[in-house]
NUTOR-614397 format. One record per residue (C-alpha): residue number from 1; x, y, z. Coordinates in nm, 4 decimals, padded with zeros to 6 digits. Layout:
// NUTOR-614397
+------+----------+----------+----------+
! resi !        x !        y !        z !
+------+----------+----------+----------+
!  NUM !        X !        Y !        Z !
...
+------+----------+----------+----------+
This chain:
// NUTOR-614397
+------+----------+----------+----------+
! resi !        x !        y !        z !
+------+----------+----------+----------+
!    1 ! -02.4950 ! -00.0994 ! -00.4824 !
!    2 ! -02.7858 !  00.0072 ! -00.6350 !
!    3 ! -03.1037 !  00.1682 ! -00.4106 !
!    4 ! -03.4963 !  00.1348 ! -00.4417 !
!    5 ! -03.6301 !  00.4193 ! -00.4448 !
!    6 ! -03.7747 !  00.5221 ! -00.1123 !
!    7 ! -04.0917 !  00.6016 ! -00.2309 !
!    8 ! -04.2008 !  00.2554 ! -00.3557 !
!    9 ! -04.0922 !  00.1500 ! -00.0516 !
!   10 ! -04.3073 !  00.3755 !  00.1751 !
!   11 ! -04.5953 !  00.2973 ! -00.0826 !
!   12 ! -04.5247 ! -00.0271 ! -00.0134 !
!   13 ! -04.5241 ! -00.0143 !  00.4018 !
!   14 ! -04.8204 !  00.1778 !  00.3633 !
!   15 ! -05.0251 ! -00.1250 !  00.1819 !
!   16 ! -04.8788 ! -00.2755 !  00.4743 !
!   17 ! -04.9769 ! -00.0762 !  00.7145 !
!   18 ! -05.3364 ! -00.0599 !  00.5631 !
!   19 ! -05.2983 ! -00.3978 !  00.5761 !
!   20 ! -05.2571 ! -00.4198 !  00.9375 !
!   21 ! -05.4425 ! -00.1458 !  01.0337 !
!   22 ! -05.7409 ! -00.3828 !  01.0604 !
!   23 ! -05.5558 ! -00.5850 !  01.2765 !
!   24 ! -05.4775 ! -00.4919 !  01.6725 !
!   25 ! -05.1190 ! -00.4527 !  01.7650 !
!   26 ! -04.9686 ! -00.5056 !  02.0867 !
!   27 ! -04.6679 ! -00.4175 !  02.2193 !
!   28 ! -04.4617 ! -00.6916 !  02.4599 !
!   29 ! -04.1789 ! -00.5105 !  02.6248 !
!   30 ! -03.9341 ! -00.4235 !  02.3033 !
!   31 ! -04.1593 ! -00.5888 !  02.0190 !
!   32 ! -04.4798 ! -00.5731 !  01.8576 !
!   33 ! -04.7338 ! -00.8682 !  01.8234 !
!   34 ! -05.0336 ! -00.9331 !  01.6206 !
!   35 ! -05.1634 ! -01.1638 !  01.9489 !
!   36 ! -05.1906 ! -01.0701 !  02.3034 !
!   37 ! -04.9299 ! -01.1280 !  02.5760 !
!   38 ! -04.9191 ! -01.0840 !  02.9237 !
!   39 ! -04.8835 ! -00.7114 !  03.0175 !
!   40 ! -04.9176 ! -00.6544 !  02.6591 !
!   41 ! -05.0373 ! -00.2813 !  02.5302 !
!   42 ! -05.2800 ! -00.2376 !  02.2510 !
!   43 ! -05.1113 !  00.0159 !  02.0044 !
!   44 ! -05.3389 !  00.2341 !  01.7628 !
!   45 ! -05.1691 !  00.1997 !  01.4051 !
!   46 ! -05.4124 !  00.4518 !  01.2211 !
!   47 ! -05.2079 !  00.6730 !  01.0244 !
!   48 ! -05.3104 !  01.0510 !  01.0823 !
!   49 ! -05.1751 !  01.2014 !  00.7965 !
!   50 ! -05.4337 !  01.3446 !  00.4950 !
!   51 ! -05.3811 !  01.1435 !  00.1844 !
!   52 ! -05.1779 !  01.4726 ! -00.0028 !
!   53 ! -04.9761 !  01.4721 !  00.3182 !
!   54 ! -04.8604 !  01.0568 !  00.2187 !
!   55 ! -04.8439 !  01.2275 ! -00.1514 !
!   56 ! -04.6143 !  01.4938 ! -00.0207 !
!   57 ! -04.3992 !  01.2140 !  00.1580 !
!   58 ! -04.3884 !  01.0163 ! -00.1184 !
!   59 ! -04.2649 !  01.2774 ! -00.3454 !
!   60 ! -04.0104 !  01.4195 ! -00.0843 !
!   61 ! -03.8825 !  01.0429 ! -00.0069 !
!   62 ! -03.8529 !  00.9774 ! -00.4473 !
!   63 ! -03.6522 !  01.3179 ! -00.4952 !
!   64 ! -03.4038 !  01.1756 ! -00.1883 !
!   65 ! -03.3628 !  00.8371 ! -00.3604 !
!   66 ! -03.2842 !  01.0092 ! -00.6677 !
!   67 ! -03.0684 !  01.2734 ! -00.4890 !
!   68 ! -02.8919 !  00.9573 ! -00.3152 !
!   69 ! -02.8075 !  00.7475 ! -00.6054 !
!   70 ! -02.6834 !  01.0665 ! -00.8328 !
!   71 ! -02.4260 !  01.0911 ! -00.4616 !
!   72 ! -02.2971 !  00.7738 ! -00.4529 !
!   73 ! -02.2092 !  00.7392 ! -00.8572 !
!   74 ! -02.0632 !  01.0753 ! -00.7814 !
!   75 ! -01.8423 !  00.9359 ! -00.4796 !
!   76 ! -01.7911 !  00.5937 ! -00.7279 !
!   77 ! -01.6399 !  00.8275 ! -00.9954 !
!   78 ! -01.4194 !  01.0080 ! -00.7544 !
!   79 ! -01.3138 !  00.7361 ! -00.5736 !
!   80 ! -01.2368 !  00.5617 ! -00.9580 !
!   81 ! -01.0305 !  00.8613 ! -01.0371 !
!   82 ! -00.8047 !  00.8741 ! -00.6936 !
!   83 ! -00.7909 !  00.4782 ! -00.7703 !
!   84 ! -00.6017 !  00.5599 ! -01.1362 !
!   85 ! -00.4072 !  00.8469 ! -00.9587 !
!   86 ! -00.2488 !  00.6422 ! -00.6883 !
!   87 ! -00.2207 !  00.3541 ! -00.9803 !
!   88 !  00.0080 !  00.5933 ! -01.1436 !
!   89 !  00.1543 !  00.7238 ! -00.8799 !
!   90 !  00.2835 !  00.3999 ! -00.7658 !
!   91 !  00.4062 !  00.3083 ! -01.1351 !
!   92 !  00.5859 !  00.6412 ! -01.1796 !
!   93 !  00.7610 !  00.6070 ! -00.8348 !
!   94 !  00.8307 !  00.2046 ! -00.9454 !
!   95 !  00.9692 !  00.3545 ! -01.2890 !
!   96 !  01.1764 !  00.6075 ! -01.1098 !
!   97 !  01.3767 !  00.3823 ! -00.8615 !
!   98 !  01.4410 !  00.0860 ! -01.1231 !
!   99 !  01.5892 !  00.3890 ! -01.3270 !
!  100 !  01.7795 !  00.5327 ! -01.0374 !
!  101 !  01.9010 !  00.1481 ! -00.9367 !
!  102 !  02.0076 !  00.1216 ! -01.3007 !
!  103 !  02.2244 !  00.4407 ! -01.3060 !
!  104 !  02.3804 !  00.3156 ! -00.9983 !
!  105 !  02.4805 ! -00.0304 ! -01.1289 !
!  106 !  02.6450 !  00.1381 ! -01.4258 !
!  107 !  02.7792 !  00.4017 ! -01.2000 !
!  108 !  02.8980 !  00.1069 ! -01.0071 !
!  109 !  03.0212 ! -00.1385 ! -01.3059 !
!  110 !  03.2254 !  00.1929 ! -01.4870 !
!  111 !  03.3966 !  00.2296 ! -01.1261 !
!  112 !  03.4716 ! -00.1379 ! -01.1331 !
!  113 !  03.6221 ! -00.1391 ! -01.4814 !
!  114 !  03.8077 !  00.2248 ! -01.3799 !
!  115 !  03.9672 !  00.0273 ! -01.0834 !
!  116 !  03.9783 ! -00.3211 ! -01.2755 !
!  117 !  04.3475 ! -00.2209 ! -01.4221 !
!  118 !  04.4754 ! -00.1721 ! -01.0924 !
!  119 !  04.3004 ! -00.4483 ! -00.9317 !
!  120 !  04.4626 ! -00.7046 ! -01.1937 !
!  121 !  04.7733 ! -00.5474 ! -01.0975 !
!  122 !  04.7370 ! -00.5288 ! -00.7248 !
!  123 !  04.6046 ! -00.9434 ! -00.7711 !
!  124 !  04.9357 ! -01.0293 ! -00.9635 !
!  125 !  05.1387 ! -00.8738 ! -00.7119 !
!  126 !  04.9714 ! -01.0533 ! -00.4340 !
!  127 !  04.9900 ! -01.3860 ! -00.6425 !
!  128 !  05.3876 ! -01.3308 ! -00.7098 !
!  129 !  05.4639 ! -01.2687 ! -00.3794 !
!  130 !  05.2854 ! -01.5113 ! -00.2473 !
!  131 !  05.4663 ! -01.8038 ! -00.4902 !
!  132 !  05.7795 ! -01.6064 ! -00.4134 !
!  133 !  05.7247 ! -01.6386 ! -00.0440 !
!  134 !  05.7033 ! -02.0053 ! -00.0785 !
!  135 !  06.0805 ! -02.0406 ! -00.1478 !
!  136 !  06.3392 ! -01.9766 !  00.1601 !
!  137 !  06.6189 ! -01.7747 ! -00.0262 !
!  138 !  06.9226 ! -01.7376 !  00.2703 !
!  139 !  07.1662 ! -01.4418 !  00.2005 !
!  140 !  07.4965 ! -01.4041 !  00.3495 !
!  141 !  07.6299 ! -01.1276 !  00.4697 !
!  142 !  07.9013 ! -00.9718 !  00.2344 !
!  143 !  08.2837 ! -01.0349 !  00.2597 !
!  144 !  08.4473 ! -00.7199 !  00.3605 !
!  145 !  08.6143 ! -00.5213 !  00.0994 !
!  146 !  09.0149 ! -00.5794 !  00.0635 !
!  147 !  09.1436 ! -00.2246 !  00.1415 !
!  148 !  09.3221 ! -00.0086 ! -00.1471 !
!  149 !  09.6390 !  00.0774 ! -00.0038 !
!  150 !  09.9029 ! -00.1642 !  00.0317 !
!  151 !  10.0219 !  00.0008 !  00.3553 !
!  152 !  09.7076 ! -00.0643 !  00.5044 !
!  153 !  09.7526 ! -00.3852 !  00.4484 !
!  154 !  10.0854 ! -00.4864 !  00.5617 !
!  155 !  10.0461 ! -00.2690 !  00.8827 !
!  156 !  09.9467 ! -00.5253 !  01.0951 !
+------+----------+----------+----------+
């Protein structure tokens, strides 16, 4: 946003007010008319000041603008700057958890492949005993043993 200097534009309202100077304001309530209402007030638009007093104004009004505009590209350049900063910031932090997700899918994948041995072993053991448990097998109880003495065995 760029500003016009101040001091054209008080040269310029006081052409305008020269201007209408010649002409009789009047003030309605809250505005100002060039005709006259009811309960209207003339207003005296003359303005006192000496003509280096409007010089003085018109200098002090220029230096502002200037003083302004100098500001605001200040505040533009800082506020460009804290722009690239958080930019940055925001790409760093972006960089620095896809790199900490990445260590902890490979942390995650080597402690799948450290467990896969025992997981292919655990999975065939489950899949034996599961085709193994499909099959009724029915022992019977074992025959007594004949006794080793003789005498033992003709007592009765």
């Amino acid at each position: 946003m760029r500003f016009v200097p101040l001091g054209g534009l008080v040269l310029a309202s006081l052409i305008s007010c020269a201007a209408v100077s010649a002409q009789t304001l009047y003030r309605c309530g809250n505005e100002y008319r060039d005709t006259p209402c009811p309960g209207g007030k003339a207003v005296d638009t003359q303005d006192p000041r000496t003509p280096e007093q409007r010089a003085q104004t018109l200098q002090a009004s220029a230096k502002e603008a200037a003083l302004a505009e100098k500001m605001e590209n200040t505040r533009l350049a800082a506020e460009a700057t804290a722009a690239k900063r958080l930019q940055a910031q925001a790409q760093l932090a972006a960089a620095q958890a896809a790199k900490e997700e990445a260590a902890a899918k490979a942390a995650q994948q080597a402690a799948d492949k450290a467990q896969a041995p025992h997981a292919h072993k655990a999975q065939n053991a489950k899949n034996q005993k599961s085709a193994s448990s499909d099959i009724l097998t029915v022992r019977l109880p074992k025959p007594p043993k004949p006794p080793k003495n003789a005498a033992s065995a003709k007592a009765p």
